[in-house]
N, CA, C and O atoms as CSV, one atom per row, in Angstrom:
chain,resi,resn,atom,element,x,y,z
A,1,UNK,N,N,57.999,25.106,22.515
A,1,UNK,CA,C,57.190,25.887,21.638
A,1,UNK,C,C,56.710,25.053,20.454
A,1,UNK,O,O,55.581,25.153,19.974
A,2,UNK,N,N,57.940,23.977,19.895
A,2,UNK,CA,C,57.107,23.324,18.688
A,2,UNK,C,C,56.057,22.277,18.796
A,2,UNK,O,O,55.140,21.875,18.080
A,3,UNK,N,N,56.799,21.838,20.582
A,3,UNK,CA,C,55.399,21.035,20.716
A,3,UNK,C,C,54.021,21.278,21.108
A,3,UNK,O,O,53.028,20.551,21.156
A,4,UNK,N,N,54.330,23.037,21.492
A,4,UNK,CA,C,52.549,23.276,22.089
A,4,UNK,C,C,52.160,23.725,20.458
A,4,UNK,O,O,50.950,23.781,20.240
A,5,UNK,N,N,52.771,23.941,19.683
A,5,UNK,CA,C,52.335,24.709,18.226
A,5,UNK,C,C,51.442,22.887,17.162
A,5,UNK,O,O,50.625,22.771,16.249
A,6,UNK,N,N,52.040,22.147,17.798
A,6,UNK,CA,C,52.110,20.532,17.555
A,6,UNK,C,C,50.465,20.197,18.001
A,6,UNK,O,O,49.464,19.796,17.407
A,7,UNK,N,N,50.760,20.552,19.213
A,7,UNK,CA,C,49.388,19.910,20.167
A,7,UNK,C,C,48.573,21.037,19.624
A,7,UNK,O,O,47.393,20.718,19.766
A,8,UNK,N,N,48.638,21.807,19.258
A,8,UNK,CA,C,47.248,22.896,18.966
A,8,UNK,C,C,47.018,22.978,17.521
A,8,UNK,O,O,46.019,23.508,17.033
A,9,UNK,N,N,47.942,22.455,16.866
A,9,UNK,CA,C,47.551,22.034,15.286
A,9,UNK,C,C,47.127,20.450,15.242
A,9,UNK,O,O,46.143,20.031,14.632
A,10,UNK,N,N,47.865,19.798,15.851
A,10,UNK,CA,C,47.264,18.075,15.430
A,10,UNK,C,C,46.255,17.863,15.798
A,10,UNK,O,O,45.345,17.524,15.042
A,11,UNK,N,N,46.118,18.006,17.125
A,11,UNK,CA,C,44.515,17.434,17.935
A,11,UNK,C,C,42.853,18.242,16.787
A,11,UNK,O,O,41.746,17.706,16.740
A,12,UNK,N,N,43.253,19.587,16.036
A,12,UNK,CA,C,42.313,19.807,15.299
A,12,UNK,C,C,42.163,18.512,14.407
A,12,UNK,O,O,41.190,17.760,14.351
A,13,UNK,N,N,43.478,18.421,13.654
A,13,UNK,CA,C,43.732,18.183,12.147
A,13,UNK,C,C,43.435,16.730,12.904
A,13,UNK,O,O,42.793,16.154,12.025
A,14,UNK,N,N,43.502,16.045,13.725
A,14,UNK,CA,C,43.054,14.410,14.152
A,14,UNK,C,C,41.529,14.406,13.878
A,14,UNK,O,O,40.967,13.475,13.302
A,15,UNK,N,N,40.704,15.865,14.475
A,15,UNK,CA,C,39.794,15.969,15.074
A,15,UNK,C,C,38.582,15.817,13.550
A,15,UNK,O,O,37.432,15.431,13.336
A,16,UNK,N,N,39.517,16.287,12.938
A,16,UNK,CA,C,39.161,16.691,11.591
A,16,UNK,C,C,39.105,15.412,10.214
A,16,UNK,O,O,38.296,15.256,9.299
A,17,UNK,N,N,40.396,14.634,10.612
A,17,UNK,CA,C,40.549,13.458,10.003
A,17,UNK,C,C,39.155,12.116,10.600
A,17,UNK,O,O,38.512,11.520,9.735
A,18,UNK,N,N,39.055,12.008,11.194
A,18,UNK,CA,C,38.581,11.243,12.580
A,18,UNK,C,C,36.982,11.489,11.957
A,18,UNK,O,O,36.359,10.619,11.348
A,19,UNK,N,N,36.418,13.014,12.283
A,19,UNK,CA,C,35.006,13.045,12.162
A,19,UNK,C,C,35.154,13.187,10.106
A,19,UNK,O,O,34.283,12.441,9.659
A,20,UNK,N,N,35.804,13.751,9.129
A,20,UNK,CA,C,35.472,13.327,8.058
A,20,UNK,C,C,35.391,11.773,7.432
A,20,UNK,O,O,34.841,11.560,6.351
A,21,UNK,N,N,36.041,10.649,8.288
A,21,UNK,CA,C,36.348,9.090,7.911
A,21,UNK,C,C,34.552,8.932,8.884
A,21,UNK,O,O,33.735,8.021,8.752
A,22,UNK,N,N,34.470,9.897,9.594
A,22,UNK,CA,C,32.819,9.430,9.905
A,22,UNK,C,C,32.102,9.920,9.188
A,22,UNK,O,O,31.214,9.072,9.103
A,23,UNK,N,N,31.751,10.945,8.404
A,23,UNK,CA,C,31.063,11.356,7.598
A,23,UNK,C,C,31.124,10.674,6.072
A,23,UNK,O,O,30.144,10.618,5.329
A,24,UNK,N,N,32.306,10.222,5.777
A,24,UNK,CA,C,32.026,9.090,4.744
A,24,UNK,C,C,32.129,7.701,4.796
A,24,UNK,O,O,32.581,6.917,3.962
A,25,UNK,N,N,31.404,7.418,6.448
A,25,UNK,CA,C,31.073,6.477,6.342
A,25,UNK,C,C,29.573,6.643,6.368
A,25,UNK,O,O,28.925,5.640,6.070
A,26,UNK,N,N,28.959,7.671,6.654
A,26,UNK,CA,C,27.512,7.848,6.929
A,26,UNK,C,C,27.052,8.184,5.504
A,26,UNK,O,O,25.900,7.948,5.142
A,27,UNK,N,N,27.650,8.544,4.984
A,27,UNK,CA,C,27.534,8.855,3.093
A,27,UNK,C,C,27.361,7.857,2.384
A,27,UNK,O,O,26.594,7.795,1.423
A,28,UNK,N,N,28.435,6.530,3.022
A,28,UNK,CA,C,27.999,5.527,2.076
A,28,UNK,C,C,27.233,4.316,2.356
A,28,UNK,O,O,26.761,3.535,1.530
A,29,UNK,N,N,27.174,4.264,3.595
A,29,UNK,CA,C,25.740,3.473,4.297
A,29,UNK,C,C,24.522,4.499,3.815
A,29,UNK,O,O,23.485,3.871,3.596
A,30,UNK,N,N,24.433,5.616,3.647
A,30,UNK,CA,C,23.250,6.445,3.090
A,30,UNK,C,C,23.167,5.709,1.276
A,30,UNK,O,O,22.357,4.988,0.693
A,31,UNK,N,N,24.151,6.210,0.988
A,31,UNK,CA,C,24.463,5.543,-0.391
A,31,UNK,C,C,23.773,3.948,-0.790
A,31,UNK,O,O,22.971,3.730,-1.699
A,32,UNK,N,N,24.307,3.014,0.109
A,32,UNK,CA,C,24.133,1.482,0.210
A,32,UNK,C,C,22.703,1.567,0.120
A,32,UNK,O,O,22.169,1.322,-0.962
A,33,UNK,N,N,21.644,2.054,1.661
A,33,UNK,CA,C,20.342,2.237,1.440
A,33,UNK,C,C,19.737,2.949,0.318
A,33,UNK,O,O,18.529,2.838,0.109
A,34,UNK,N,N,20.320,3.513,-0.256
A,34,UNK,CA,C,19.287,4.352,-1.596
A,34,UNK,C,C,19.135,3.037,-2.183
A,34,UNK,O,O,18.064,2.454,-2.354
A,35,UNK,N,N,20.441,2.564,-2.515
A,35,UNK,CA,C,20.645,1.713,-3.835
A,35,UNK,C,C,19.776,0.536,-3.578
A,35,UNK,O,O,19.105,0.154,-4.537
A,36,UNK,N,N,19.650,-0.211,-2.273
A,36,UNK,CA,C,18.763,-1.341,-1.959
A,36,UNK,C,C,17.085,-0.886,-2.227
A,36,UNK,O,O,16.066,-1.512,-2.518
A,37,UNK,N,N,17.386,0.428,-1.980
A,37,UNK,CA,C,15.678,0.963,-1.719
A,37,UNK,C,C,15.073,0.954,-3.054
A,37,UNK,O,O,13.871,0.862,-3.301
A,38,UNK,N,N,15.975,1.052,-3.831
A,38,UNK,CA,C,15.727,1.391,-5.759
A,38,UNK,C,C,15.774,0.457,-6.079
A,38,UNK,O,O,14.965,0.226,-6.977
A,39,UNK,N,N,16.654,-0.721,-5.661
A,39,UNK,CA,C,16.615,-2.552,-6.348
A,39,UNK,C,C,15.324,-2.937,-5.607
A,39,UNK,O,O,14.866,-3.832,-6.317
A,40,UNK,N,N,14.336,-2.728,-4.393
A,40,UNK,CA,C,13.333,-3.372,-4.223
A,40,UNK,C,C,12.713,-2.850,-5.241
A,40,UNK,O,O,12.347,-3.650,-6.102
A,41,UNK,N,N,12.351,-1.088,-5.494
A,41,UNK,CA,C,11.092,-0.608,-5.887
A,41,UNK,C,C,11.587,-1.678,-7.257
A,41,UNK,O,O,10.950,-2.713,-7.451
A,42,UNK,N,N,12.245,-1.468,-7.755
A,42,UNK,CA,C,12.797,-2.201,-9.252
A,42,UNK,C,C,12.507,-3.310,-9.253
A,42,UNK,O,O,12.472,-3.473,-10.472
A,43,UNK,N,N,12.159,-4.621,-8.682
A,43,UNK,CA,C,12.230,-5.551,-8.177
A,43,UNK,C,C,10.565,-5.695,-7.683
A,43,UNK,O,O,9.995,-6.778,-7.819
A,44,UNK,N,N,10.037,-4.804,-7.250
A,44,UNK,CA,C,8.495,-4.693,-6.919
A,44,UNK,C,C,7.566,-4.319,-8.390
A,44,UNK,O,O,6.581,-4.917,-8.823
A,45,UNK,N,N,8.379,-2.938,-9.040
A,45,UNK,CA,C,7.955,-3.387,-10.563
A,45,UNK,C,C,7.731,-4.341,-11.467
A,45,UNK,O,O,6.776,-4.517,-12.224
A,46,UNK,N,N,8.695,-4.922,-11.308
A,46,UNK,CA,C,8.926,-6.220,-12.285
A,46,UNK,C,C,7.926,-7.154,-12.110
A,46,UNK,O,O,7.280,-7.760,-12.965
A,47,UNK,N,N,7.865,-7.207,-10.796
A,47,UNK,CA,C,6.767,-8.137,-10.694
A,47,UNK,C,C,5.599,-8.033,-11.222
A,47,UNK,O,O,5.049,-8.795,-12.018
A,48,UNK,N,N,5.096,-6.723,-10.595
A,48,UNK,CA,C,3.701,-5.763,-11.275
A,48,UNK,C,C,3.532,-5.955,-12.557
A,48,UNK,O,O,2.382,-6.191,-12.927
A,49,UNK,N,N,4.617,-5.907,-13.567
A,49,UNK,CA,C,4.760,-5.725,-15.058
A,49,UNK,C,C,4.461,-7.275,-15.461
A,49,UNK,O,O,3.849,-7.457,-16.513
A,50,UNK,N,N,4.898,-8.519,-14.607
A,50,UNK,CA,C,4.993,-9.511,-14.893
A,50,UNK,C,C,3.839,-10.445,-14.468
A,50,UNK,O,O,3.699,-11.538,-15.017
A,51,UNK,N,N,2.667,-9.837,-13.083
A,51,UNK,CA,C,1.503,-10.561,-13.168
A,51,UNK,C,C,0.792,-9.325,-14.147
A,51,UNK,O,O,-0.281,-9.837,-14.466
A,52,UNK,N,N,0.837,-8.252,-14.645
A,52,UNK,CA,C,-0.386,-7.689,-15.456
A,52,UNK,C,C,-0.139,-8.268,-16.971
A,52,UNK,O,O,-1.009,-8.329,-17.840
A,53,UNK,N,N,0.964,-8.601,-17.082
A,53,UNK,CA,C,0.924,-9.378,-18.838
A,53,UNK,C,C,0.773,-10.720,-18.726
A,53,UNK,O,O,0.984,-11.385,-19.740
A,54,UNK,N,N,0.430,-11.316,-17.648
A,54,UNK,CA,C,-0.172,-12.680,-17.442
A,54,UNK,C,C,-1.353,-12.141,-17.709
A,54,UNK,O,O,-1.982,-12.601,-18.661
A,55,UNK,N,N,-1.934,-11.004,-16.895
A,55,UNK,CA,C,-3.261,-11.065,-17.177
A,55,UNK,C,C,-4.262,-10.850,-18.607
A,55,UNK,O,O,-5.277,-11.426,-18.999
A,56,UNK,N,N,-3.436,-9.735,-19.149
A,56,UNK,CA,C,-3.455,-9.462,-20.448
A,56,UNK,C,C,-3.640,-10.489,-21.132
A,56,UNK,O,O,-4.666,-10.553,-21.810
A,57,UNK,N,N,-2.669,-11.598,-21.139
A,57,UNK,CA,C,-2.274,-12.809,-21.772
A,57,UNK,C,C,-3.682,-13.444,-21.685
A,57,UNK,O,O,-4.254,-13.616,-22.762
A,58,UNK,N,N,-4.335,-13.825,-20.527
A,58,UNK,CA,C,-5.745,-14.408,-20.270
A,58,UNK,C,C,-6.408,-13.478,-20.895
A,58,UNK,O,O,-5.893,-13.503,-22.013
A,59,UNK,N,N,-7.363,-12.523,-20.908
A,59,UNK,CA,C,-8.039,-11.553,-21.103
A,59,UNK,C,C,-8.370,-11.386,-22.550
A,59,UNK,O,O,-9.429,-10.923,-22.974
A,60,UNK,N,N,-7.176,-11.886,-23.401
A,60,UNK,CA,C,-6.520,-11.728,-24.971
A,60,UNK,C,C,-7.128,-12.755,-24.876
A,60,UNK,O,O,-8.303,-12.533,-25.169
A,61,UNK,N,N,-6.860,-14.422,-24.460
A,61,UNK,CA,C,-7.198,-15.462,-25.125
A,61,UNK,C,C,-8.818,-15.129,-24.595
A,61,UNK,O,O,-9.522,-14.784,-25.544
A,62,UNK,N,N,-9.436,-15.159,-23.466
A,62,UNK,CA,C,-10.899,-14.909,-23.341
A,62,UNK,C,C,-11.720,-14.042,-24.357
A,62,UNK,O,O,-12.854,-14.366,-24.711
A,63,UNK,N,N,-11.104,-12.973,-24.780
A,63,UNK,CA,C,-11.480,-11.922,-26.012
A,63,UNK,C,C,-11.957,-12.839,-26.978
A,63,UNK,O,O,-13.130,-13.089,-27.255
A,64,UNK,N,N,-10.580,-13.471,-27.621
A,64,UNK,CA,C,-10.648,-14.518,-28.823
A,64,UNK,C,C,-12.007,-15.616,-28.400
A,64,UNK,O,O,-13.188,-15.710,-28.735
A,65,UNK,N,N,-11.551,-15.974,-27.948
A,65,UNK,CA,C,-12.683,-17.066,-27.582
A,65,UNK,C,C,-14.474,-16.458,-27.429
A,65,UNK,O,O,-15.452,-17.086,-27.834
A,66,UNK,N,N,-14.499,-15.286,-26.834
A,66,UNK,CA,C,-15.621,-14.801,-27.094
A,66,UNK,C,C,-16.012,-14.119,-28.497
A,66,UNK,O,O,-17.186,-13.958,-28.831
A,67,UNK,N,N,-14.843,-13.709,-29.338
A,67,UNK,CA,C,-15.377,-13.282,-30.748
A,67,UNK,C,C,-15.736,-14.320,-31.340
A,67,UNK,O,O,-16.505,-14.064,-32.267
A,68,UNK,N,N,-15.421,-15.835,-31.154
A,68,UNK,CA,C,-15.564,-17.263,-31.738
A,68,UNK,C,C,-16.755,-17.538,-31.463
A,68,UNK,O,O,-17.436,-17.641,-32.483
A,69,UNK,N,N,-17.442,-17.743,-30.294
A,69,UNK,CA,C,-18.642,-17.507,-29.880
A,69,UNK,C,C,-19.520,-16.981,-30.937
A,69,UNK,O,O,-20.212,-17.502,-31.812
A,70,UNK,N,N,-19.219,-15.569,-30.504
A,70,UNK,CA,C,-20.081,-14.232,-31.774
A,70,UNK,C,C,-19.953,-14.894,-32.508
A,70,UNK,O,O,-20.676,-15.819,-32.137
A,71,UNK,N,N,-19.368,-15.284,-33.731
A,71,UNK,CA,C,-19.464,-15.740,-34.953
A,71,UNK,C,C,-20.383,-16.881,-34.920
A,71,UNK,O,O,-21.486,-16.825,-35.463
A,72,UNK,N,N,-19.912,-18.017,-34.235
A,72,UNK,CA,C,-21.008,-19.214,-34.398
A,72,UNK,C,C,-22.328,-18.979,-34.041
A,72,UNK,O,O,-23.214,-19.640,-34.584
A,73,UNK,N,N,-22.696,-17.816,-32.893
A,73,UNK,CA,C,-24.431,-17.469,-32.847
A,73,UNK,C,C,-24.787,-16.459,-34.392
A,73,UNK,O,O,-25.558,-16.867,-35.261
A,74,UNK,N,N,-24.319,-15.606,-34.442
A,74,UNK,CA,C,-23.982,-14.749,-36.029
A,74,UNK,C,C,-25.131,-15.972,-37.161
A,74,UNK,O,O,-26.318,-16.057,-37.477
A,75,UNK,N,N,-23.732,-16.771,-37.439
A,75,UNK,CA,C,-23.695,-18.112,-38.237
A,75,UNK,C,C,-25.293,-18.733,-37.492
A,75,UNK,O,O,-26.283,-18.605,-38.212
A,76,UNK,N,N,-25.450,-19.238,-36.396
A,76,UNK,CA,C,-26.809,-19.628,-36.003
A,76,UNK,C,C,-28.125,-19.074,-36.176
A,76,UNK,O,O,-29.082,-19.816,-36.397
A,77,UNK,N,N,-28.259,-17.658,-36.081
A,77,UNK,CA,C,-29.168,-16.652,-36.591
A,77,UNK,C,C,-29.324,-16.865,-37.938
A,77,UNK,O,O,-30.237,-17.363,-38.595
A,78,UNK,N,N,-28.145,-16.342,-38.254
A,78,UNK,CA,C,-28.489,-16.561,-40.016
A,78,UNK,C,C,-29.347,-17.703,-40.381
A,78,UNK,O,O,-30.282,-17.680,-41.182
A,79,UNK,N,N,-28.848,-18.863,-39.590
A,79,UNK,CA,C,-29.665,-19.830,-40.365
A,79,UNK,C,C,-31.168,-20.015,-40.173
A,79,UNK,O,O,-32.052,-20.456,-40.907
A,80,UNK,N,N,-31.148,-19.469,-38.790
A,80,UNK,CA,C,-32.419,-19.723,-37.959
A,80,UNK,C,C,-33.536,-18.681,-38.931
A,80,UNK,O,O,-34.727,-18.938,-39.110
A,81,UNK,N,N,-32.877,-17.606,-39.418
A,81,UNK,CA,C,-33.201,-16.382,-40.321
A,81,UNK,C,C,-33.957,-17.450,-41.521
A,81,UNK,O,O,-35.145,-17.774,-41.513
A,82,UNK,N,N,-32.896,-17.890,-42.545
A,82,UNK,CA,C,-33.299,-18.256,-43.302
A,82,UNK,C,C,-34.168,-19.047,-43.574
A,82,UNK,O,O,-34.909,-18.909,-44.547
A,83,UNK,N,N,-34.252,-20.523,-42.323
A,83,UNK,CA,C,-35.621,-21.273,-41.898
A,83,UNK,C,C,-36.333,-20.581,-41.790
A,83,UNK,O,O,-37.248,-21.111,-42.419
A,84,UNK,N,N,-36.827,-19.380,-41.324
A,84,UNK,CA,C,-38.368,-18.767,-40.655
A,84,UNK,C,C,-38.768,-18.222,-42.044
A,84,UNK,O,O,-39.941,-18.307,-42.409
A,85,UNK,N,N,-37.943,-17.738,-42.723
A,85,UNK,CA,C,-38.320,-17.115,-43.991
A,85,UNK,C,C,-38.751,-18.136,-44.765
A,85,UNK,O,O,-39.948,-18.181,-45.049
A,86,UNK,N,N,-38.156,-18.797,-45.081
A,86,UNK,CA,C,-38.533,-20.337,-45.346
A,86,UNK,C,C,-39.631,-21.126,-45.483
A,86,UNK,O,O,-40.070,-21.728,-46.463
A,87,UNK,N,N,-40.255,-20.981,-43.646
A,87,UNK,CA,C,-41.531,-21.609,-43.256
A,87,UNK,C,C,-42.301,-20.760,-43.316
A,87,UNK,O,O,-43.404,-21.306,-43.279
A,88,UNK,N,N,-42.424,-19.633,-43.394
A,88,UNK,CA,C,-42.996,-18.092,-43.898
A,88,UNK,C,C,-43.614,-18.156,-45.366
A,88,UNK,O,O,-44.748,-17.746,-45.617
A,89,UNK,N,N,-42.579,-18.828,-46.503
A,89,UNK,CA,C,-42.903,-18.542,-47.715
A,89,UNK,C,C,-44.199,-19.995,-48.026
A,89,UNK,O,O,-45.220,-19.859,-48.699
A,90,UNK,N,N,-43.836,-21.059,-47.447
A,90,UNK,CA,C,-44.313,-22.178,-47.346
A,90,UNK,C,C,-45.450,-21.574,-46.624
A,90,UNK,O,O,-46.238,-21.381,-47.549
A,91,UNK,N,N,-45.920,-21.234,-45.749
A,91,UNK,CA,C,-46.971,-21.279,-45.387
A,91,UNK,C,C,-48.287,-20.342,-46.083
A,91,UNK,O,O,-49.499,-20.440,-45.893
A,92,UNK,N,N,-47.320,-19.198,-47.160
A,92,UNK,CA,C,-47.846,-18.557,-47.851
A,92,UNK,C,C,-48.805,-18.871,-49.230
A,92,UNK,O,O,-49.684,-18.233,-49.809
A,93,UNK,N,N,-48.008,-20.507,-49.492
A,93,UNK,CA,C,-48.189,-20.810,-50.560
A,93,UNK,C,C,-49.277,-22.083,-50.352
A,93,UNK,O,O,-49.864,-22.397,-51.387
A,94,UNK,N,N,-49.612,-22.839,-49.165
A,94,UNK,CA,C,-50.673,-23.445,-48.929
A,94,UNK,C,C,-51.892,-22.653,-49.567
A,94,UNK,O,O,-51.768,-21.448,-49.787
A,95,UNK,N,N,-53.367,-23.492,-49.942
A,95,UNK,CA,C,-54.114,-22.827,-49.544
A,95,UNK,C,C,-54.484,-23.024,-48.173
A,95,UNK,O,O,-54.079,-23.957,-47.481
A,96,UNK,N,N,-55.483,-21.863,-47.698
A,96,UNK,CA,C,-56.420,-21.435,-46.680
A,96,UNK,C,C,-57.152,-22.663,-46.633
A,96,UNK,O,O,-57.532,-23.092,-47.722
A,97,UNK,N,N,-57.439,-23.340,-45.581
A,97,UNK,CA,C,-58.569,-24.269,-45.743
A,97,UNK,C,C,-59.368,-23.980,-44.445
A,97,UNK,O,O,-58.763,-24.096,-43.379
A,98,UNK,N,N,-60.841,-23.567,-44.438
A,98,UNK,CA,C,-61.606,-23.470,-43.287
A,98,UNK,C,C,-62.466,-23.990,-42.836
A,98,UNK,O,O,-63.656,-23.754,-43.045
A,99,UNK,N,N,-61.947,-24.886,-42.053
A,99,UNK,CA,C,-63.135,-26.270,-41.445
A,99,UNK,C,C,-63.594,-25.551,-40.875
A,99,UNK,O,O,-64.555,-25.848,-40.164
């Protein structure tokens, strides 16, 4: 009697031990893949973050360099300004002569 009471309680409680040591093993191979899946995306960010502030970085110095530009045509106008006005007032002050 204690051994059929034996065999009809253990073989569950094996049955039971057996498939829960499988279920946490499928938990933590599930587990393992999250965590790899989150270090790529993390890892795919970084990168992203790390060629767009290269680009920034260019884009910034091209900016600069084109406001430098602006200024020296700015500066060129002006002067070109002040010659025409210049040859403007001079030509005002000739006389007329009509061959």
């Amino acid at each position: 009697m204690v051994i059929e009471f034996l065999s009809m309680v253990g073989v569950p409680i094996i049955v039971a031990l057996l498939s829960s040591a499988g279920i946490w093993r499928f938990f933590q191979a599930r587990t393992e893949q999250e965590h790899e899946r989150r270090s790529e995306f993390r890892r795919t960010l970084q990168d992203q973050i790390d060629t767009l502030s290269e680009q920034v970085g260019k884009l910034n110095y091209q900016k600069e360099s084109l406001l430098r530009e602006i200024g020296e045509l700015r500066e060129a106008l002006a002067e070109a300004k002040t010659t025409i006005l210049h040859l403007q007032e001079l030509l005002r002050r000739q006389p007329y002569d009509n061959n």
